[in-house]
C-alpha positions in Angstrom: 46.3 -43.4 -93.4 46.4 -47.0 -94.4 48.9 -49.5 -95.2 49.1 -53.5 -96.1 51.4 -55.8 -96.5 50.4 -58.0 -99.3 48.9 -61.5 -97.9 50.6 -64.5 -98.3 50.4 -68.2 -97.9 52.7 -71.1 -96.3 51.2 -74.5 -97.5 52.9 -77.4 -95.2 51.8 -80.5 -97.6 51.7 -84.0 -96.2 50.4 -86.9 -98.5 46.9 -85.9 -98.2 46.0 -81.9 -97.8 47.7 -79.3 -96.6 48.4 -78.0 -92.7 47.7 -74.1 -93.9 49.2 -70.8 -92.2 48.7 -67.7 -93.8 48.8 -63.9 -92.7 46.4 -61.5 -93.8 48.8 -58.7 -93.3 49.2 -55.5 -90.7 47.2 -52.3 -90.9 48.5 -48.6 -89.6 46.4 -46.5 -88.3 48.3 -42.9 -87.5 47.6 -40.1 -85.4 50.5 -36.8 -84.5 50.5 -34.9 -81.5 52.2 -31.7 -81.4 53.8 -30.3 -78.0 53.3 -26.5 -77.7 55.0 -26.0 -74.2 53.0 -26.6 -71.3 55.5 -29.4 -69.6 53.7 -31.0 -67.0 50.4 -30.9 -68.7 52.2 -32.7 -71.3 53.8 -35.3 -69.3 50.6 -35.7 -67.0 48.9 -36.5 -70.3 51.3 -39.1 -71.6 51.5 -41.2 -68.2 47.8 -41.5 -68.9 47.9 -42.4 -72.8 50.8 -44.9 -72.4 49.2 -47.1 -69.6 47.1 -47.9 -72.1 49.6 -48.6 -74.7 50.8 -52.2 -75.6 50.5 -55.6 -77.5 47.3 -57.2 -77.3 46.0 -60.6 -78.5 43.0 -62.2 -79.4 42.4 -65.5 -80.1 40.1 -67.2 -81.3 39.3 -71.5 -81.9 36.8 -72.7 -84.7 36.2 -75.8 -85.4 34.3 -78.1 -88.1 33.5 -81.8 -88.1 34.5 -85.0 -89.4 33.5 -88.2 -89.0 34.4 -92.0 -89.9 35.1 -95.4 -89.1 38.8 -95.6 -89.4 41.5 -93.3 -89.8 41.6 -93.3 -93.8 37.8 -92.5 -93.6 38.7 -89.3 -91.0 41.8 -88.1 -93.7 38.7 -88.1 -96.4 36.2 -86.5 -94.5 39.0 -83.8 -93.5 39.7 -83.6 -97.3 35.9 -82.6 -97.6 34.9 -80.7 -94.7 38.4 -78.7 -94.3 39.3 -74.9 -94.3 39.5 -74.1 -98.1 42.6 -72.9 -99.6 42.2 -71.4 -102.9 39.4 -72.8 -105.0 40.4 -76.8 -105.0 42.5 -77.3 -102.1 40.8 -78.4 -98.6 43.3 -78.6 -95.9 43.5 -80.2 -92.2 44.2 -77.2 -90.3 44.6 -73.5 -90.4 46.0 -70.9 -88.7 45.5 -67.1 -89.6 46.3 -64.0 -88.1 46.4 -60.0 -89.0 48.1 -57.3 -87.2 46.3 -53.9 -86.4 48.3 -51.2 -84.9 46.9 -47.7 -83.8 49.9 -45.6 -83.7 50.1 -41.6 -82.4 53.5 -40.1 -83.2 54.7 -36.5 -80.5 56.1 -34.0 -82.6 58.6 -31.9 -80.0 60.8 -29.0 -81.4 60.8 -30.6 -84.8 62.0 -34.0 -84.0 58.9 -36.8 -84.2 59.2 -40.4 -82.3 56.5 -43.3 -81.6 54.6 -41.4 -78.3 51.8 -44.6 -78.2 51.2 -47.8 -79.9 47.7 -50.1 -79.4 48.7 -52.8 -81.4 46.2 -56.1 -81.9 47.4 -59.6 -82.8 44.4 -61.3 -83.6 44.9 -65.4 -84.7 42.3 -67.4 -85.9 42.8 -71.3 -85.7 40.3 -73.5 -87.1 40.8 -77.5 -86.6 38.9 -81.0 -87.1 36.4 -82.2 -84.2 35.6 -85.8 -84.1 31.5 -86.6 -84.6 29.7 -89.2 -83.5 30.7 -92.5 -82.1 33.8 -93.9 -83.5 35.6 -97.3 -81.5 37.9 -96.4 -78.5 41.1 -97.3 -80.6 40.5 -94.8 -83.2 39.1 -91.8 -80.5 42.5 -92.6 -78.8 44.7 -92.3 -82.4 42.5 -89.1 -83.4 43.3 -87.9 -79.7 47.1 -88.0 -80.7 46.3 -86.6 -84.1 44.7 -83.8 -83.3 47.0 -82.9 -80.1 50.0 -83.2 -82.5 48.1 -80.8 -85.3 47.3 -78.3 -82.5 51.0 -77.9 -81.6 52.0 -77.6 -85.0 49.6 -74.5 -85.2 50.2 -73.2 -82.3 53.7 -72.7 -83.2 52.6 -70.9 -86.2 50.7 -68.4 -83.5 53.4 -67.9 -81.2 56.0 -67.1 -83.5 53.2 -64.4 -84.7 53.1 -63.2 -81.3 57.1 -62.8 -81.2 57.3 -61.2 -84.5 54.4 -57.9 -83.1 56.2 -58.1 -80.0 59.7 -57.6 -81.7 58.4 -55.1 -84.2 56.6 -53.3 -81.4 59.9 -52.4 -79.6 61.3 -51.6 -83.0 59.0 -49.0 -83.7 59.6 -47.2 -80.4 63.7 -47.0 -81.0 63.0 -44.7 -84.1 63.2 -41.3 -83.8 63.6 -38.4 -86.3 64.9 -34.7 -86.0 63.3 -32.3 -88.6 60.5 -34.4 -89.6 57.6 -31.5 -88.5 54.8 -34.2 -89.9 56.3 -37.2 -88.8 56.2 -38.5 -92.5 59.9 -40.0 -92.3 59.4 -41.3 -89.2 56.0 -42.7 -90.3 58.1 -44.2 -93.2 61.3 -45.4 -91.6 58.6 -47.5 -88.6 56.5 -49.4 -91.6 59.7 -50.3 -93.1 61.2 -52.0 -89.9 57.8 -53.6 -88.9 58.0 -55.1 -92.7 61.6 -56.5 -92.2 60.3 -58.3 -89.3 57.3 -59.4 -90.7 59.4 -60.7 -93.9 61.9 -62.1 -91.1 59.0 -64.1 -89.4 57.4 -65.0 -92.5 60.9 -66.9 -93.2 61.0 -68.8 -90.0 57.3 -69.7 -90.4 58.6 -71.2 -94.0 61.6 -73.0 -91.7 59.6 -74.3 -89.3 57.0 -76.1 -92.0 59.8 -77.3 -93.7 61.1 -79.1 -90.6 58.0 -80.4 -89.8 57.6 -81.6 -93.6 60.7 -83.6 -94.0 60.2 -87.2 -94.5 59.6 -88.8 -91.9 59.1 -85.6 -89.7 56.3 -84.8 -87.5 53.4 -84.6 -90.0 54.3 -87.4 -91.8 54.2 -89.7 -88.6 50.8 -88.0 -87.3 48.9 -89.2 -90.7 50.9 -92.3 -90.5 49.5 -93.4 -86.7 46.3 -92.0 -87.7 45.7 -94.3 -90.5 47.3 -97.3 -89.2 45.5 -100.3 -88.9 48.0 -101.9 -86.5 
């Protein structure tokens, strides 16, 4: 059984392209045990499954090239070369990531709660690399640029991390009597890991919003970036 959260996109626009974050959503995938008696076997068998159980994440850093003479030259070859979002807009940076949970649900004298949970954060970020030779004053401000656009993602990812981590505990807290097929229980868990998700989602918006101010962090990375002082 299979269910998505719609994808969505938070744009954080400076004067040239936008810093992009988006989330390509969670996945279930369910499974219900059923406990016949047989104690110890039982509880021998779930020390082994829920060592195994937990929050896992992969990340992963791509990266695509620009080149240039000066710092207005790097901003247009980042217009050019940059992760695409949508059909027109190139942007400087991106960060995505999905969640992918494999869940199995116990079923004991009726009532059904979260027995196991693998779930997978996976976060993809994809920034600018500087080509070729460019003057020692302009490798140092792209430096600065580029350290400055990686904490900005990186923010993105570990408030990703946070929000699985907080809708992973979650999930184990519910519990429901007389639900035989763990339907309700199925149903009550994908509505508190969507909260969260729409709860994180909201911060995300926040946080780009601070950085976006005038003035704010982007603004002044661009800004020492394309400075000819």
């Amino acid at each position: 059984m299979t269910a998505r959260i719609s994808r969505r996109d938070d744009l954080l626009f400076t004067r040239w392209k936008p810093v992009v974050t988006h989330s390509d959503g969670v996945t279930f995938r369910e499974n219900v045990v059923r406990s016949f008696g047989f104690f110890l076997f039982l509880a021998a068998s779930l020390t082994a499954i829920e060592a195994h159980a937990g929050v896992k994440s992969v990340v992963n850093v791509e990266t695509y090239t620009v080149a240039g003479d000066s710092g207005d030259a790097l901003m247009a070859a980042m217009d050019r070369n940059g992760p695409r979002h949508g059909f027109l807009t190139r942007a400087i940076a991106q960060t995505r990531y999905s969640v992918d949970w494999d869940r199995t649900w116990l079923v004991s004298n009726g009532r059904c709660r979260l027995m196991k949970a693998d779930v997978t954060l996976k976060v993809n970020y994809r920034y600018p690399a500087l080509a070729g030779n460019a003057a020692p004053e302009l490798k140092a401000r792209w430096g600065r640029f580029v350290a400055g656009v990686r904490k900005h993602e990186e923010t993105h990812g570990r408030l990703a991390r946070r929000m699985v981590q907080e809708a992973y505990d979650a999930a184990f807290r519910v519990v429901v009597d007389n639900d035989r097929f763990c339907n309700k229980a199925k149903d009550r868990a994908k509505r508190i890991v969507r909260d969260i998700y729409v709860d994180f989602e909201a911060q995300q918006e926040r946080f780009d919003a601070l950085e976006h101010q005038p003035g704010g962090p982007v603004e002044k990375l661009v800004s020492r970036l394309t400075s000819r002082k």
